[in-house]
N, C-alpha and C positions, 0 to 999 in steps of 0.2 A: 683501502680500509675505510670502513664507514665514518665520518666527524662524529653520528653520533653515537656510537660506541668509544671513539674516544674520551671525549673525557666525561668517563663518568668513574664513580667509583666505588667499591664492591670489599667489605673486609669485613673482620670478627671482632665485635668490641671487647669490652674486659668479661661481660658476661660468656662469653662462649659462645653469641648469637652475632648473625648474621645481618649485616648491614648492606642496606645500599642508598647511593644518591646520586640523581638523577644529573644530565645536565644541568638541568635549572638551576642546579641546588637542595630540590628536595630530598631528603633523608625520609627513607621506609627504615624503618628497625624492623626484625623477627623475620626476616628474608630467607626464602628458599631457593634454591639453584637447581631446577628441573627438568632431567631427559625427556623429549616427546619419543623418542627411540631406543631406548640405554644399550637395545641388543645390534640392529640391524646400521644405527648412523648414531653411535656413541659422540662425535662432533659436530653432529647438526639438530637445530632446533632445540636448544638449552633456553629455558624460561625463567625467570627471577620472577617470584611470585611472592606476592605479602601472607600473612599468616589467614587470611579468607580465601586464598586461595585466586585472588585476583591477580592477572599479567601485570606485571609494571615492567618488562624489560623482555622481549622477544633478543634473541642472537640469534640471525641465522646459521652461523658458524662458529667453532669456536678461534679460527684463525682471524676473527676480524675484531678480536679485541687485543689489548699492549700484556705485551708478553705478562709482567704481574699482576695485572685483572685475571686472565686467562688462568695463572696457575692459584689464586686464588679461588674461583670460581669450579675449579674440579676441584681443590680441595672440599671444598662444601658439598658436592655432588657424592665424590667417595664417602664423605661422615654419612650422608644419608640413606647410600646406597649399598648394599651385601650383598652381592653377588659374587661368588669366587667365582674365578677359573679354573677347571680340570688340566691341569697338563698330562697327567701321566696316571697310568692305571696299575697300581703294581700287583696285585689278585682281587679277586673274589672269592665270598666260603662258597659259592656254588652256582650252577646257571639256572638255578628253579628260583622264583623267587618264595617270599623276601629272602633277599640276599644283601650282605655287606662289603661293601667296597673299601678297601684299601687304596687310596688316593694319594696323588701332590696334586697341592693347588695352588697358584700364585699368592697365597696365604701359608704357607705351609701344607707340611704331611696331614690327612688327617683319616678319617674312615664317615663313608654314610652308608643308612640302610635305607635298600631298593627292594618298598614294600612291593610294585608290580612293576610289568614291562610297560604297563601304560604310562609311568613316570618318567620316561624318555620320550623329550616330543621333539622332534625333527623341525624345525624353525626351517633352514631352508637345506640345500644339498649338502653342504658342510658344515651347519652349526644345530648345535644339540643342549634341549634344554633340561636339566634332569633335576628334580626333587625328589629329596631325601625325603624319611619317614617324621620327619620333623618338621617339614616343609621348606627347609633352606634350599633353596635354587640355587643349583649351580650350571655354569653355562662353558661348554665344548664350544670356541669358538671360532675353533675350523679341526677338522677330525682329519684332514689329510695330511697337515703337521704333526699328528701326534707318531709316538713311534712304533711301528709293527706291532709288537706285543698289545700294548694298550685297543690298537684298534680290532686286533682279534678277538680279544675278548668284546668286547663293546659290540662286534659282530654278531656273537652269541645272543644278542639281549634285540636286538633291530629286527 
C-alpha cells in the first residue's frame, strides 16, 4: 500500500460536507469523492476533488487505502451518486413502447417508464444501461446473472 495514501484523512464535518487533509496537513473542506469509471471500474480511479473541481487526491485503487478511509470515501461516492441496480424484472404493460417496467433494484421494488428501445444502451456484452422517462439511469450489471424470466423479457426490448 502506498505511504501516501496512508496517512491521510478523508470524513464529514458537523455540516454534512466533506473533508479532506492531505499528508502535509493541509485541510480542503467541501471535498468530492469522484468515479473516473462508476460503471466499467467502480474501484479504480476515485478522485477527491475541491468544490472547483480541482484534483487534490488521485487513488488508483480503492484497495490502497485503510480500511476506514476506504469506507468513508464510498460513503461520499454513494451520497453523490444514483444509479440503482436492476436485479429482477417482474413484467412489463407491453413490448411496444413506451412501456412500464415493474422492477427490483438494489433500492427496492419500484416501476420505470421505457419511453423507447433506444433507452437501452449495451455498455458492453453483459452490462446494460437503461433510462427511464424521467431520466434516472439505472444499470444491468451483468444480464447473465439475472434470472430466466427477467432476461426474456429484456430479450424482447434488445
Amino acid at each position: 500500500m502506498s505511504t501516501q495514501l496512508m496517512n491521510i484523512q478523508f470524513d464529514q464535518g458537523p455540516s454534512g460536507r466533506w473533508y479532506f487533509v492531505s499528508e502535509q496537513g493541509q485541510q480542503h473542506d467541501h471535498v468530492l469523492a469522484v468515479r473516473s469509471f462508476p460503471v466499467a471500474a467502480p474501484d479504480e480511479g476515485i478522485a477527491l476533488v475541491d468544490g472547483d473541481g480541482k484534483e487534490l487526491l488521485w487513488i488508483p485503487h480503492l484497495s490502497m487505502l485503510p480500511d476506514a478511509v476506504r469506507a468513508r470515501v464510498v460513503t461520499a461516492i454513494n451520497q453523490r451518486e444514483f444509479m440503482p441496480q436492476i436485479l429482477k424484472l417482474y413484467g412489463v404493460s407491453g413490448f411496444l413502447t413506451p412501456s412500464t417496467w415493474d422492477i427490483e433494484t438494489d433500492r427496492g421494488r419500484t416501476q420505470l417508464l421505457l419511453k423507447g428501445e433506444e433507452d437501452i444502451r449495451r455498455l458492453s456484452a453483459s452490462v446494460l444501461l437503461v433510462t427511464d422517462g424521467h431520466g434516472v439511469q439505472f444499470l444491468i450489471r451483468n444480464l447473465a446473472q439475472m434470472d430466466r424470466f427477467s432476461r426474456r423479457l429484456l430479450d424482447r426490448f434488445l
